[in-house]
C-alpha positions as CSV (number, residue, x, y, z in Angstrom):
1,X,-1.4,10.2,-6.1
2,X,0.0,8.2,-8.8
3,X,0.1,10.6,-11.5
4,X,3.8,10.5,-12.4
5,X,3.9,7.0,-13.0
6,X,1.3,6.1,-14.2
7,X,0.3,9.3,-16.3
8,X,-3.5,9.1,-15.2
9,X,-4.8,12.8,-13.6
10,X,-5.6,12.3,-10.0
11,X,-9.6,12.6,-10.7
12,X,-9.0,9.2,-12.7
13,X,-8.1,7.2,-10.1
14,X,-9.7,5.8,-7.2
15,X,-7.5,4.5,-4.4
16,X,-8.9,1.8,-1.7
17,X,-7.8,0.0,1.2
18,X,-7.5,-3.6,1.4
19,X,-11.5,-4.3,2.4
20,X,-11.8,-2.8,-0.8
21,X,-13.0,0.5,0.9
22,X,-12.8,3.8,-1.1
23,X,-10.3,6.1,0.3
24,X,-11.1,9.8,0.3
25,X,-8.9,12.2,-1.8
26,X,-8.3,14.8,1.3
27,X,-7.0,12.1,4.0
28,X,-3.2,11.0,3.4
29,X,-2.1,7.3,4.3
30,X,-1.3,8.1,7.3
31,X,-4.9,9.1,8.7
32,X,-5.9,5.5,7.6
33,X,-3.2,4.3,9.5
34,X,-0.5,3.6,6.6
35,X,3.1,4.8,7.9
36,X,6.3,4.0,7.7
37,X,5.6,1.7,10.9
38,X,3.0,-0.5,10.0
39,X,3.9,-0.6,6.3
40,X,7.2,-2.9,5.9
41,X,9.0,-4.6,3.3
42,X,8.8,-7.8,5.6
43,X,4.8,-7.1,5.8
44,X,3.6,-4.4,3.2
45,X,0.4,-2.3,2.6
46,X,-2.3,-3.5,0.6
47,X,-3.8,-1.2,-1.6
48,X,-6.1,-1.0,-4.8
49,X,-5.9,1.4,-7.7
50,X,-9.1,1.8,-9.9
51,X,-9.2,4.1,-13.4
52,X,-11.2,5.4,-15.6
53,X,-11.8,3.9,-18.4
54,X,-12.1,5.7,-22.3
55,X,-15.7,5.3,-21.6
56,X,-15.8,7.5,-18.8
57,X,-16.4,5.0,-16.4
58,X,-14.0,3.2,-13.6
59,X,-13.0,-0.2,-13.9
60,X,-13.6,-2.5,-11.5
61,X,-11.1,-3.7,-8.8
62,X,-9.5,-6.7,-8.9
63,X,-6.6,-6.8,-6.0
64,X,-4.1,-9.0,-7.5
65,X,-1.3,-9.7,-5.4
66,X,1.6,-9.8,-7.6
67,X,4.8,-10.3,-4.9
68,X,5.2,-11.6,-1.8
69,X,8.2,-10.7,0.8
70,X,10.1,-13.2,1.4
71,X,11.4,-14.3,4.7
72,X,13.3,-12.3,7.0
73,X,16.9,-13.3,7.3
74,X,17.6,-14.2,10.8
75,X,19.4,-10.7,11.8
76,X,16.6,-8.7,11.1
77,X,14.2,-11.0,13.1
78,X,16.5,-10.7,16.2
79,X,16.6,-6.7,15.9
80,X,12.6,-6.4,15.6
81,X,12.3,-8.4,18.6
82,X,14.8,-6.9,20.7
83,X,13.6,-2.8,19.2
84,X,16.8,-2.5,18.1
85,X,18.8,-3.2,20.8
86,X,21.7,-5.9,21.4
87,X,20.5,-9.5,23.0
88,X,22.9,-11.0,25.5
C-alpha cells in the first residue's frame, strides 16, 4: 500500500473506505470502485489509514479531512459537461 512513504509493512496498516469500512488486502481500488474516473482532483477519494501501534495494537480511525479542492475554473466546468467536446 503505503509502505514507501510512510515506512509502515503492509500488515501494519489497515485501509478503509469512507463508511469507515475495512478494505480487504487482495481487492485493489478499483474493485471498490476507486478509478481514475470517479476519483478527481475537483472531487477526490476518501480514504482512512489505521497502524499499528508499539503496543501491538491499531489505532483507531479518525478521518480528518485536511484539504479541500477548490473550485473548478470555468474551462474545466464547460469540458466535463460537454465530455470533452467543443460547445457552439
Amino acid at each position: 500500500m503505503f509502505t514507501g512513504i510512510i515506512k509502515f509493512k503492509p500488515n501494519d496498516q489497515m485501509l478503509f473506505n469512507r463508511e469507515n469500512i475495512l478494505m480487504e488486502d487482495d481487492k485493489t481500488l478499483q474493485e471498490y470502485g476507486i478509478t481514475m474516473a470517479s476519483a478527481k482532483a475537483q472531487a477526490p477519494c476518501q480514504l482512512g489509514l489505521a497502524l499499528r501501534t508499539s503496543s501491538g495494537e491499531f489505532e483507531i480511525l479518525e478521518m480528518t479531512p485536511y484539504s479541500a479542492p477548490p473550485d473548478l475554473p470555468e474551462v474545466m466546468k464547460n469540458t466535463e459537461a460537454s465530455n470533452g467536446q467543443e460547445q457552439a
